[in-house]
C-alpha positions as CSV (number, residue, x, y, z in Angstrom):
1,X,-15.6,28.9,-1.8
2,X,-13.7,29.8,-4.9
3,X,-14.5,26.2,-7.0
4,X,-10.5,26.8,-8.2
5,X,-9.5,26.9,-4.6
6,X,-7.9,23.6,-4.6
7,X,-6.9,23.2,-7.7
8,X,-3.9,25.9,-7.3
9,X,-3.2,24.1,-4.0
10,X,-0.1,21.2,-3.5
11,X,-2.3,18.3,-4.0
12,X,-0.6,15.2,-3.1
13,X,0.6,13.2,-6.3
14,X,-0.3,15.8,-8.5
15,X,2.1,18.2,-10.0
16,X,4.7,16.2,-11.4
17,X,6.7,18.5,-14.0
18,X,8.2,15.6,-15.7
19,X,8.3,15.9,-19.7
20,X,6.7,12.8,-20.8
21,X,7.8,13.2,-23.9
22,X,4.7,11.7,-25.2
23,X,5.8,13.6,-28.8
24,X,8.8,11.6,-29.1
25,X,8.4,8.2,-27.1
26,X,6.8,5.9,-30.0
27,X,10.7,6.4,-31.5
28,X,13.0,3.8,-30.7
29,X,16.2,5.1,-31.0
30,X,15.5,8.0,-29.1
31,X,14.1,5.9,-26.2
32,X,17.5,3.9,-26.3
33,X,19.6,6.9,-26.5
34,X,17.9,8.1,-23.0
35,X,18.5,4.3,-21.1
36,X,22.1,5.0,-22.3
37,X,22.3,8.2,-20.8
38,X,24.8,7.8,-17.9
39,X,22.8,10.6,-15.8
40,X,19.4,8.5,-16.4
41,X,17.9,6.9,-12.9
42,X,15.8,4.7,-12.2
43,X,12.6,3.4,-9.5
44,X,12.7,0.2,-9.3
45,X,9.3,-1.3,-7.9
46,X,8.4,-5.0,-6.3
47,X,4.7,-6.1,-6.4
48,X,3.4,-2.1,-6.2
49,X,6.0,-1.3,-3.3
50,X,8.8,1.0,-3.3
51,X,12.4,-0.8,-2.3
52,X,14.5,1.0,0.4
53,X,17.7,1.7,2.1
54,X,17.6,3.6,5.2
55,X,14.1,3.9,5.0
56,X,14.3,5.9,1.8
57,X,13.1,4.7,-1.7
58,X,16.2,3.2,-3.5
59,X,16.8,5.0,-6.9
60,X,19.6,3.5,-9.1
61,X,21.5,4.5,-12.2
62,X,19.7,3.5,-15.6
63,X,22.7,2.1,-17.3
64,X,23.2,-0.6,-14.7
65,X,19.9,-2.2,-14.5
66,X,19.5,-4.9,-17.3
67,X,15.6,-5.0,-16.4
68,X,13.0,-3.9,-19.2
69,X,12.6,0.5,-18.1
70,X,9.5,2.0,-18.4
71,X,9.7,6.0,-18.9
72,X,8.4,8.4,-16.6
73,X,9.9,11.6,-18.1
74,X,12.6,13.9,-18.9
75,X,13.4,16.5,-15.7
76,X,15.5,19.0,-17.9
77,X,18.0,16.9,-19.8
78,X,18.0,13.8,-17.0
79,X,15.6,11.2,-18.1
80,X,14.2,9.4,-15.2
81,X,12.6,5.2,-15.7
82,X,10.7,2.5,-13.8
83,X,11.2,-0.8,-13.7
84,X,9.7,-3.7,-12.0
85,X,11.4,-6.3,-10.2
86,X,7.9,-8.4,-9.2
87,X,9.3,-11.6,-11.2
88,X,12.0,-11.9,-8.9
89,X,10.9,-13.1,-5.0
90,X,11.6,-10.2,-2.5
91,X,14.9,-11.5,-1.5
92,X,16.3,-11.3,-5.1
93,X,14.4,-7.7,-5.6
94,X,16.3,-6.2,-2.5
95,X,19.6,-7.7,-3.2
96,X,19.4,-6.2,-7.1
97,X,18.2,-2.9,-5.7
98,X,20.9,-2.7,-2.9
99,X,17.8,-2.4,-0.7
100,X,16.6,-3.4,3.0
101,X,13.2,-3.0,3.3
102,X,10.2,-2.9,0.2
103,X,7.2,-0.4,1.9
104,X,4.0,1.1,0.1
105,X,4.5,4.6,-1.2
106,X,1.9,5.9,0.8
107,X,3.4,4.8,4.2
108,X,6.4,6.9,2.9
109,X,4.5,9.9,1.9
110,X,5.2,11.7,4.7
111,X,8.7,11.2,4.6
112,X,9.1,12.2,1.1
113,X,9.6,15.7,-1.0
114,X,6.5,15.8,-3.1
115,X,8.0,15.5,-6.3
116,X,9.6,11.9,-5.4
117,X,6.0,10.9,-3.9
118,X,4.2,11.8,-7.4
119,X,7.1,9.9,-9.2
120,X,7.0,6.9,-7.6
121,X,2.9,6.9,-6.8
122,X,3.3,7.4,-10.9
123,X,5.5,4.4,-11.3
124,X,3.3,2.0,-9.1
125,X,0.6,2.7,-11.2
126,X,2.1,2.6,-14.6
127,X,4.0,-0.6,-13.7
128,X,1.2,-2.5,-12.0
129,X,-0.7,-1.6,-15.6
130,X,1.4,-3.7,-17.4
131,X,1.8,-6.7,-15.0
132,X,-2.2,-7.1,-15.6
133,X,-2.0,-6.2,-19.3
134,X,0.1,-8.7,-20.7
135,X,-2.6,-9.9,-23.2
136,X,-5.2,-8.6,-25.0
137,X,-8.7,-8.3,-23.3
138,X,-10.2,-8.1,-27.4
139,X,-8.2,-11.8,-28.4
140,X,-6.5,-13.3,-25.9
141,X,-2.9,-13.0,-27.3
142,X,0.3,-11.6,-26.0
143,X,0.4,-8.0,-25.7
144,X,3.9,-6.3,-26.4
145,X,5.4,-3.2,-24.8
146,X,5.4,0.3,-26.9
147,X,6.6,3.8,-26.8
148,X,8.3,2.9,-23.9
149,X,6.1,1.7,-21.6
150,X,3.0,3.8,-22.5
151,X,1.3,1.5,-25.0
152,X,0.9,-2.3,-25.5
153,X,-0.1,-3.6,-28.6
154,X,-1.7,-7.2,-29.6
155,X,0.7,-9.6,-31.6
156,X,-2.5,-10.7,-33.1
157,X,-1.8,-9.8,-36.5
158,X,-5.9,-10.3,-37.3
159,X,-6.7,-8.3,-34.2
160,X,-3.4,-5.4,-33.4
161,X,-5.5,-4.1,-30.8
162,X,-3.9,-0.7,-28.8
163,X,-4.0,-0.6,-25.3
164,X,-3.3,2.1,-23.3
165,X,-3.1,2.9,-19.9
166,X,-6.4,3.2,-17.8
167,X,-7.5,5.2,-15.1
168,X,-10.8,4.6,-12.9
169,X,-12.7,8.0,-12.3
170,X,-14.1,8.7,-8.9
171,X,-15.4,11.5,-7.2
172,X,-15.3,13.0,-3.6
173,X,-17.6,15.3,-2.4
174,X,-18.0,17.8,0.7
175,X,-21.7,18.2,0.8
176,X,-22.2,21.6,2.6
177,X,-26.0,22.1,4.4
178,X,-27.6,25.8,3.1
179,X,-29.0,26.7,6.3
180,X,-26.7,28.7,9.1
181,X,-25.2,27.2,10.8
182,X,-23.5,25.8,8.1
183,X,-22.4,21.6,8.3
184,X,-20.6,19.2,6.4
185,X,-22.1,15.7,5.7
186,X,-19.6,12.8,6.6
187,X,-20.2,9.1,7.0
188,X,-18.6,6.0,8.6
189,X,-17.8,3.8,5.5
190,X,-18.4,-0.4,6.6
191,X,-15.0,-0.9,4.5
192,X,-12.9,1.3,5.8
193,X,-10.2,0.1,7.5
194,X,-9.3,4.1,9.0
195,X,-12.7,3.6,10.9
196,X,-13.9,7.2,11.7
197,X,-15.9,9.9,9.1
198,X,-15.0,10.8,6.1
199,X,-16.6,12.3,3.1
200,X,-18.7,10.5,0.5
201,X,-17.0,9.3,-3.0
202,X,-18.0,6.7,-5.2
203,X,-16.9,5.8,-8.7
204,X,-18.1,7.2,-12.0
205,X,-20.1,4.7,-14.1
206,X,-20.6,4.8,-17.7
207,X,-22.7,7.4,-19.7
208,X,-22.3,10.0,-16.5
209,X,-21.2,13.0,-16.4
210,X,-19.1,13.8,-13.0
211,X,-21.8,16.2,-11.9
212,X,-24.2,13.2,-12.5
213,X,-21.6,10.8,-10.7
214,X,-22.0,13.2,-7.5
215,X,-25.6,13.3,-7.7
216,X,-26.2,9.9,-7.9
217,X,-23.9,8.8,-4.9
218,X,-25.1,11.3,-2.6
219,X,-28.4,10.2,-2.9
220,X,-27.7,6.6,-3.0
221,X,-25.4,6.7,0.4
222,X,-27.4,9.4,2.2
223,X,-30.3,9.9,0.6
224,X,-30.0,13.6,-0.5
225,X,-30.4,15.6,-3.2
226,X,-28.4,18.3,-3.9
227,X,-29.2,21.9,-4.9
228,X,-25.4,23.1,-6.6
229,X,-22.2,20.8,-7.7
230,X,-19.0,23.0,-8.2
231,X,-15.5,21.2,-9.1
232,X,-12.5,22.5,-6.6
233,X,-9.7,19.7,-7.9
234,X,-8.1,16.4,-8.5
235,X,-5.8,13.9,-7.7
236,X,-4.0,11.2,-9.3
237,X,-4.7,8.3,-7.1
238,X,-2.8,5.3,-8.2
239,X,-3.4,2.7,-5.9
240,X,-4.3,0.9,-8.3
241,X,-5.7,3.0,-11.0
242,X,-7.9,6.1,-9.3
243,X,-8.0,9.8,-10.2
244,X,-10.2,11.1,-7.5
245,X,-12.4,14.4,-8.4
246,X,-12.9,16.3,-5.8
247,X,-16.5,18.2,-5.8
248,X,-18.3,20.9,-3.4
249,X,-22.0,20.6,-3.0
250,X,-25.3,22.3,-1.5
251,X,-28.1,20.9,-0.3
252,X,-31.3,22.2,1.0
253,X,-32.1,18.5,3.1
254,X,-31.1,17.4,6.0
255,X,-32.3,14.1,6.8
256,X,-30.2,11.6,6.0
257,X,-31.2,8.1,5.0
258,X,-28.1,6.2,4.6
259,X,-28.1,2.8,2.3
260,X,-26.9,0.8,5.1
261,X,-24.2,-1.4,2.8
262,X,-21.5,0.9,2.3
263,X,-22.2,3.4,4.5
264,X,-22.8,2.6,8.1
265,X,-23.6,6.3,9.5
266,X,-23.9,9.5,8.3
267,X,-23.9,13.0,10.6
268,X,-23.8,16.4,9.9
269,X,-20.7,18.4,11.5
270,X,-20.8,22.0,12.4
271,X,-17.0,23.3,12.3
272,X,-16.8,23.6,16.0
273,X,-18.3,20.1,16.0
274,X,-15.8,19.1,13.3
275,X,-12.2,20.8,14.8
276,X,-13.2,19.0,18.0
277,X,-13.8,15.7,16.4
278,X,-10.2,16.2,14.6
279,X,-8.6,17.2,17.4
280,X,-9.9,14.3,19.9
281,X,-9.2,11.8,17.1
282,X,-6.5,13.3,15.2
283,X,-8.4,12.3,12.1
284,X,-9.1,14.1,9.2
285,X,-8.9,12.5,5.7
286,X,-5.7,10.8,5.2
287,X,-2.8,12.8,5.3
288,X,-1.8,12.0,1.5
289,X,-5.6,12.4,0.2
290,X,-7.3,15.2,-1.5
291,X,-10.2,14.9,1.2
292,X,-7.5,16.1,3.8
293,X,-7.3,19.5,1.9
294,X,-10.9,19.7,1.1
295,X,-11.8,19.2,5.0
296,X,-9.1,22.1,6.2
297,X,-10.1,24.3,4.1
298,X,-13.7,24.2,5.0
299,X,-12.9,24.3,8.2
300,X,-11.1,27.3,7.3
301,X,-14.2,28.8,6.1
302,X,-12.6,28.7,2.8
């Protein structure tokens, strides 16, 4: 497999061609002149879910909506905001909105050109940010909102702290046996609330490399060590905070051990083994996740 493979591919989330503007943000006066802008829109959010009419997500005219607007981007000349409604209780959120329903951008994935699914996948994350950084994790004081949405600062005048946006590092990896005929390593995760196989991921911890990451949580969920590592893509994965690294591995083992508290079961799948286990279960990956694409095209022979 080509480790750029994926990375060409329409991975879900990723791709937004928004201009963040990230040059021109931190001024004022040009963040007011774009909520003025009668062609700006805005997503507005409730508690991390999208509100919708008709079972699409409701997006409204900038100028009309007196809540604070966070800025996704510029597409062309049309600037394009979040805002987040979470104060209000779900009855005042969908009467503001002009909505009937609030429903989790994922559930909507499907439904939705891919463009809309990245924006509002990247206004649940960047909104959810700031309704859990409202002070400062250094002093304790209120945190204010900057460059329109992409920096809080501390009012501490002793501290002035910067806080930007995080995002937690994980990686996903399709472990691929070296002997013919070849097999892919999935487990059953205790936690998952799918139920079925998927492949292994775990987060990054600190003072790893994402090579190192891989290593480590293969071996600690199956108990495995790999030969090769190659990176094939990523994913923004905002629910709440993720950006999921999608790795290809080899391995010369094939017992597995697995550690019994995240990972129930492990099995090796040969792809006849693995297109009949997708067809009887119509399971493979989650339809909006990168492990999806990594799964078909393996099974592709890809």
């Amino acid at each position: 497999m080509n480790p750029a493979t994926l990375a060409t591919r329409a991975i879900p989330y990723a791709g937004l061609r928004l201009d963040r503007g990230g040059d021109r943000r931190g001024d004022p006066e040009w963040v007011a002149g774009l909520k003025a802008d009668p062609a700006a829109l805005v997503r507005p959010m409730w508690r991390d879910e999208c509100l919708v009419r008709d079972g699409t997500p409701v997006v409204l005219p900038a100028p009309g909506v007196a809540e604070d607007l966070v800025l996704l981007g510029l597409d062309g000349e049309t600037p394009h905001f979040a805002t987040d409604l979470s104060g209000l209780s779900r009855e005042e959120a969908l009467a503001r909105a002009g909505a009937d329903a609030t429903a989790d951008v994922r559930s909507l994935f499907a439904g939705l050109p891919p463009a809309e699914a990245a924006a509002f996948a990247f206004a649940r994350g960047l909104l959810r940010w700031h309704r859990y950084q409202g002070y400062c994790g250094r002093c304790g004081s209120p945190a204010e909102c900057r460059h329109a949405g992409h920096l809080r600062v501390c009012t501490n005048p002793d501290c002035g702290q910067l806080l930007f946006p995080r995002i937690e590092p994980a990686v996903i990896t399709l472990v691929e046996s070296a002997r013919t005929p070849r097999r892919c390593l999935l487990a059953r995760h205790r936690a998952s609330k799918l139920g079925g196989y998927s492949l292994l991921a775990g987060f990054v911890e600190v003072g790893e490399s994402l090579e190192d990451a891989v290593r480590r949580e293969i071996h600690e969920e199956a108990g495995i060590s790999l030969t090769r590592v190659d990176y094939v893509g990523s994913q923004p994965w905002p629910f709440p905070a993720g950006l999921m690294v999608g790795f290809r591995a080899v391995t010369e083992e094939e017992t597995i051990t697995v550690d019994g508290s995240e990972i129930a079961e492990g099995r090796w799948f040969t792809r006849e083994e693995l297109r009949e286990y997708a067809d009887t279960t119509q399971r493979l990956g989650r339809a909006d996740s990168i492990d999806r694409i990594m799964l078909t095209e393996w099974l592709a022979g890809k």
